[in-house]
C-alpha positions, -999 to 999 in steps of 0.1 A, spaced: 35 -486 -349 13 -474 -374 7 -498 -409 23 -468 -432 57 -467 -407 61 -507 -405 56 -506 -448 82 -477 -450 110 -493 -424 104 -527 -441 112 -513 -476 140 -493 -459 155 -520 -441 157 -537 -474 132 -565 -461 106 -579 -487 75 -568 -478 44 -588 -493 11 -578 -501 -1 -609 -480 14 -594 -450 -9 -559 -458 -37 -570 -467 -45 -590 -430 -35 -556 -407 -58 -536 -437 -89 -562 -433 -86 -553 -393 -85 -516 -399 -112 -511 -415 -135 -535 -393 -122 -516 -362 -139 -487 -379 -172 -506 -390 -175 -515 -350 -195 -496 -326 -174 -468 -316 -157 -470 -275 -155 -440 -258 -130 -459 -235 -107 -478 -265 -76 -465 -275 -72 -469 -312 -41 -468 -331 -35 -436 -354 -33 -451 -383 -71 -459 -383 -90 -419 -373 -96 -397 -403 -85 -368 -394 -56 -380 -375 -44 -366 -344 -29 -334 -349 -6 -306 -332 -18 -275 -331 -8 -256 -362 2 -288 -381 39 -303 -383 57 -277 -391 46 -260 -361 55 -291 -342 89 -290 -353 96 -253 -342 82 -267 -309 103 -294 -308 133 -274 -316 125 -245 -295 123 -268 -265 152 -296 -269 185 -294 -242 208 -316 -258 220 -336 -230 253 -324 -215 266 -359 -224 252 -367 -252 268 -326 -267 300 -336 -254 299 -370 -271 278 -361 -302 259 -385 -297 226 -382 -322 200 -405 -328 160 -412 -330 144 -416 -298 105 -428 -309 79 -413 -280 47 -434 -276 12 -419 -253 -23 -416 -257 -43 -389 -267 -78 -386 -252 -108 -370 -270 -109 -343 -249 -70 -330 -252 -51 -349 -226 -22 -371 -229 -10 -399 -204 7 -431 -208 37 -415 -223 70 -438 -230 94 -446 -253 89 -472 -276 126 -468 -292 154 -455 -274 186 -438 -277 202 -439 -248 222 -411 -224 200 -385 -219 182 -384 -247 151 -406 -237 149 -387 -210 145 -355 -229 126 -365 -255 100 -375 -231 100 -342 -211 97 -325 -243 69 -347 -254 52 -342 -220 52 -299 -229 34 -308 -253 0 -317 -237 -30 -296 -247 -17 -289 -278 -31 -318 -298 -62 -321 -316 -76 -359 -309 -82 -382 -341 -119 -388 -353 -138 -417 -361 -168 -415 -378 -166 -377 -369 -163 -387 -331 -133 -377 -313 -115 -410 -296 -88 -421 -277 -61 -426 -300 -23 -440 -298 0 -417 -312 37 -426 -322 63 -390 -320 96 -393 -329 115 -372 -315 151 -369 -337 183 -357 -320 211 -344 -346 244 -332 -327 264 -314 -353 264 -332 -384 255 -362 -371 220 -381 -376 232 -411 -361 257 -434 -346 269 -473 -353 254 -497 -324 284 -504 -316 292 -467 -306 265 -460 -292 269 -492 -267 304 -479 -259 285 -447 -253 262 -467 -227 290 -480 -207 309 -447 -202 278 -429 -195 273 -448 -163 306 -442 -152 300 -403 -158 266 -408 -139 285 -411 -107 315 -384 -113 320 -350 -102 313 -338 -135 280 -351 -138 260 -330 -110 278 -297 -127 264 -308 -161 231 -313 -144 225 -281 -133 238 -266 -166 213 -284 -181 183 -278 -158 192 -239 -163 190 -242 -197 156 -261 -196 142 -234 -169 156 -208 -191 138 -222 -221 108 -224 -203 102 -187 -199 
């Protein structure tokens, strides 16, 4: 998580955030880029200049994103919505690996969000350090909204948990699966 996201969520969260606990991660930024430059290092985002960057910028990330997303069958039926935060490396020369989540929703849509991260492979331009590209961290969250709904209470969402196992193994749930893998083949053309 990059230094600008853990700032923003503790000031959002409502948390006091001091300078003193800045200053430390700041001091280690920048003498990660004084240091001799590794070819085989991942570095966090937060520290290239230029950052890692889809093709086209973020606004063509989000048509991407939007264009490529199959809501769950589940998680429509339930509107279930939520933040499901994507986590892989980006290698100077294009390719991605290591991808995972880092924070979860749950019922379908970690699943998704990673398949739709994975489309997006050799679409990202590396971050730079020092003008070299390197192997970089990158943080992608990936937002579900189902109707109106951003989000749901935790305690929803683990009532959600429990009754999406038991619609794992029903009748129901191999239907909805091949709905669903349609609609992603059909996207994919």
């Amino acid at each position: 998580m990059s230094i600008r996201f853990r700032f923003f969520t503790a000031l959002l969260a409502g948390t006091a955030l001091t300078v003193a606990s800045v200053v430390p991660a700041l001091a280690q930024k920048k003498a990660l880029v004084k240091e001799e430059i590794s070819l085989t290092k991942t570095y966090p985002e937060d520290i290239t200049d230029p950052l890692p960057e889809f093709a086209g910028g973020a606004e063509a990330l989000r048509l991407f994103l939007a264009s490529h997303v199959v809501v769950p069958p589940f998680a429509l039926t339930n509107l279930l919505a939520g933040a499901v935060d994507i986590e892989f490396v980006l290698h100077p020369d294009g390719r991605m690996d290591s991808i995972r989540v880092s924070n979860g929703a749950c019922c379908g849509l970690d699943e998704e969000a990673m398949r739709v991260a994975a489309l997006t492979a050799g679409k990202w331009t590396p971050g730079k350090l020092n003008g070299t590209p390197v192997k970089t961290r990158v943080d992608l969250p990936i937002v579900f909204r189902v109707g109106n709904k951003n989000s749901r209470s935790v305690a929803y969402m683990e009532e959600m948990k429990k009754k999406h196992v038991t619609y794992q193994t029903s009748p129901e749930y191999q239907k909805d699966q091949q709905t669903y893998q349609e609609q992603v083949a059909k996207k994919a053309q």
